[in-house]
N, C-alpha and C positions, 0 to 999 in steps of 0.2 A: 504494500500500500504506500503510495507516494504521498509526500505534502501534500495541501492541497493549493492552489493558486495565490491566496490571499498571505497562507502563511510564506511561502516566496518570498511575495511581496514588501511583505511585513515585516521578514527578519533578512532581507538581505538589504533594504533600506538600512534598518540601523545598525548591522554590523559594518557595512560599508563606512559610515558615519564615523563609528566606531574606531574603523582601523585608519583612518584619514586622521585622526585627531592626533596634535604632537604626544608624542610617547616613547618608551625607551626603544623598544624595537624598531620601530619609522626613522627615526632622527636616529640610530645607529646605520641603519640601511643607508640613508642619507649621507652619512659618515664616512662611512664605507668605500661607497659611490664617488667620494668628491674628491677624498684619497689615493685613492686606488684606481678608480675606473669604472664602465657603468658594466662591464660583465661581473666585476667583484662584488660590486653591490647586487648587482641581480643574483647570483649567486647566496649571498648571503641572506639577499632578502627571501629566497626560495627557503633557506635553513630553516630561519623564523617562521614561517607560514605551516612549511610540513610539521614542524614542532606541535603544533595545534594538536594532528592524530592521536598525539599521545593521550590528551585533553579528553578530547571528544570519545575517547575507548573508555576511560575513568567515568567520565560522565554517564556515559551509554548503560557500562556497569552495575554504577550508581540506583541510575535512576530503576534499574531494569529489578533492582534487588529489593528494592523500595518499594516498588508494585507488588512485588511479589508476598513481601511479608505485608505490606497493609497502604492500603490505597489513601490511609489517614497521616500517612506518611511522607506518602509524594507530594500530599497537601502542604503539610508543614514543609516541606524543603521549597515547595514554591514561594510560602510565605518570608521565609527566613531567607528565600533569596531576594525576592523583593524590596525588604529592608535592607537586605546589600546593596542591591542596586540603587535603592535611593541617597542610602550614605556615599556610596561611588559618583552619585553624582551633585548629591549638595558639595563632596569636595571639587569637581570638578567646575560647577557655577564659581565658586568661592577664586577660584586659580587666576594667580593676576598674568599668568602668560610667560611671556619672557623665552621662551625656548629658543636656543642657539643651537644651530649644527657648527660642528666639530670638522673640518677638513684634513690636519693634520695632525701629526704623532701619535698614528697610528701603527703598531707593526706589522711587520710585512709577513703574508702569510698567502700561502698556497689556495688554489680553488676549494681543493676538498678541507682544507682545515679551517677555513671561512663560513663553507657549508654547515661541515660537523658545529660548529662556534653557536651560528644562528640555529641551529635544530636542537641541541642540549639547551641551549639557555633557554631556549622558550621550552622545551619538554619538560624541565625539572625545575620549573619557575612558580613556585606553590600560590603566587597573586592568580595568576594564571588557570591555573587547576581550580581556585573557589570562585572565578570571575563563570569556569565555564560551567560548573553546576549552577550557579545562579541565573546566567543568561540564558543557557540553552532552553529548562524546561517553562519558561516563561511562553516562549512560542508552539509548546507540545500541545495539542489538543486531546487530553484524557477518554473524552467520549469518541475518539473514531478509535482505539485499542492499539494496542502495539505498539506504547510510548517509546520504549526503548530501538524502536526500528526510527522512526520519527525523530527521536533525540540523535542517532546517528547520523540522518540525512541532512540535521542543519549542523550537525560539527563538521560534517565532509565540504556543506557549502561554506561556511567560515573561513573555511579553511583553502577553498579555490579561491574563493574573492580575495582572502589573505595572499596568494602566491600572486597573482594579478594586480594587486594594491602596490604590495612590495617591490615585483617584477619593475612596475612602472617608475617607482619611486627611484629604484637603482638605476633606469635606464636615463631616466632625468636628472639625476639628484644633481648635478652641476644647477639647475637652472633652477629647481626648486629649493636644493640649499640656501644658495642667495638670495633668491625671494623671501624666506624665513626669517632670515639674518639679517634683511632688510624691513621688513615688517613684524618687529616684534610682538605686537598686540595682535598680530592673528593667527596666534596661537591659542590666546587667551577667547577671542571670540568661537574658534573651534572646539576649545573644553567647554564653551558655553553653550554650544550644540548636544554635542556629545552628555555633557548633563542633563540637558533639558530632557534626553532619549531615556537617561538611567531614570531620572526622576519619576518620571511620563509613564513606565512601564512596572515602576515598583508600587505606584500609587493605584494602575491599575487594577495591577491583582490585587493590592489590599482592600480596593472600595468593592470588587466583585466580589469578595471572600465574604 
């Protein structure tokens, strides 16, 4: 059973959102890129993105184990992620901006140990791994069954949108580094995005609840 249209929609809007926003990952990718060159940040921003899988198999787990022992359960983990998400994003309103990319002094390092860099750190990044139990089952719809198939198919799309965000970021990042570094305050307007999303979606399920 696939998605269905709306959820698509729905959650590939604000993951998109999401992964556009300055953050450690992008602005390394960026880094990377401006350093090195746009195959090494591409490269590296691939790392970062596939790193997600690790995420979304936890998640999938998670959620799947959840069901299993009690549907009262997967309730409370939607609740408790929602209040995540809303703290995730009153910080992120709150954020006065300021993000710099880094161009230099960086070491130099091969394709694959670029790769391996961006794929471990985002694999075993524990922010990471509670961002995606909170995010994911927010867009699960309980009553069509087989959350746990559902919770897989939006970490796999996170996770493409992720390789393509990143992809693009590294093959730019000369032109949108500078951009960044020339406009400091739109950073700050991008976590003001991006919170308004975390906010918008934690408050939803709590007034539905």
């Amino acid at each position: 059973m696939l998605i269905t249209p709306e959820q698509l929609i729905g959650f590939l809007g604000a993951a998109m959102l999401i992964t556009v926003s300055p953050g450690p990952d992008n602005l390394m990718v960026l880094s990377v890129g401006m350093s090195r060159g746009r195959r090494q940040g591409m490269v590296f921003g691939l790392g970062c993105a596939l790193g997600c899988l690790s995420h979304t198999l936890l998640a999938t787990l998670g959620v799947s184990a959840l069901i299993k022992a009690s549907p009262l359960a997967f309730g409370a983990l939607k609740l408790l992620g929602g209040a995540y998400l809303i703290w995730l994003g009153i910080g992120a309103l709150r954020s006065r901006g300021g993000a710099r990319v880094e161009g230099s002094g960086l070491p130099q390092e091969s394709l694959g140990q670029l790769f391996a860099k961006g794929l471990f750190a985002n694999a075993i990044n524990p922010k990471v791994v509670l961002f995606f139990l909170s995010f994911l089952p927010q867009f699960v719809l309980a009553e069509r069954g087989d959350v746990s198939w559902q919770t897989a198919q939006l970490g796999v799309l996170f996770t493409l949108q992720g390789v393509l965000i990143f992809g693009l970021l590294g093959y730019f990042s000369g032109s949108v580094g500078s951009w960044i570094n020339r406009h400091p305050g739109a950073g700050m307007w991008m976590d003001r995005v991006a919170g308004a999303i975390f906010v918008g979606l934690g408050l939803k399920l709590l007034v539905s609840r």
